[in-house]
Residue, then its C-alpha position, 0 to 999 in steps of 0.5 A: x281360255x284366259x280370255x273368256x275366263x277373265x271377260x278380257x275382251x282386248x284379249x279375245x278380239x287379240x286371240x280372233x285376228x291371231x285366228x284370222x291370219x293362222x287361216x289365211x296362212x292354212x289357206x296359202x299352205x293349201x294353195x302350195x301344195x295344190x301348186x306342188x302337186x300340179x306342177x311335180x306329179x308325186x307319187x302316192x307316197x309324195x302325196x302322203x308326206x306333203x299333206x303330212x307335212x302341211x297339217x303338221x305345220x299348221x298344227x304346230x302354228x296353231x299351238x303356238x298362237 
């Protein structure tokens, strides 16, 4: 928000990269997980936990940036 507010153009094109590799990093997370998934066979519950777990991380990488 600051960058807008401020018309800090050095900021927002900051907050676009920082965007830029928190999805490429969802992208890899996703990836894992479909990997994860094919390889173990979890359970109904499994599955939960993990989907759980990778949008929890996500979440939290992104309140970071």
């Amino acid at each position: 928000m600051e960058a807008l507010t401020h018309f800090d153009m050095d900021l927002v094109g900051k907050v676009v990269e920082e965007e830029q590799r928190l999805n490429a990093m969802e992208v890899e997370i996703d990836v894992e997980c479909c990997n994860s998934i094919a390889r173990r066979q979890p359970t109904a519950s499994d599955l939960r936990r993990l989907m759980d777990f990778s949008k929890g991380v996500i979440r939290g990488m992104g309140r970071r940036a």
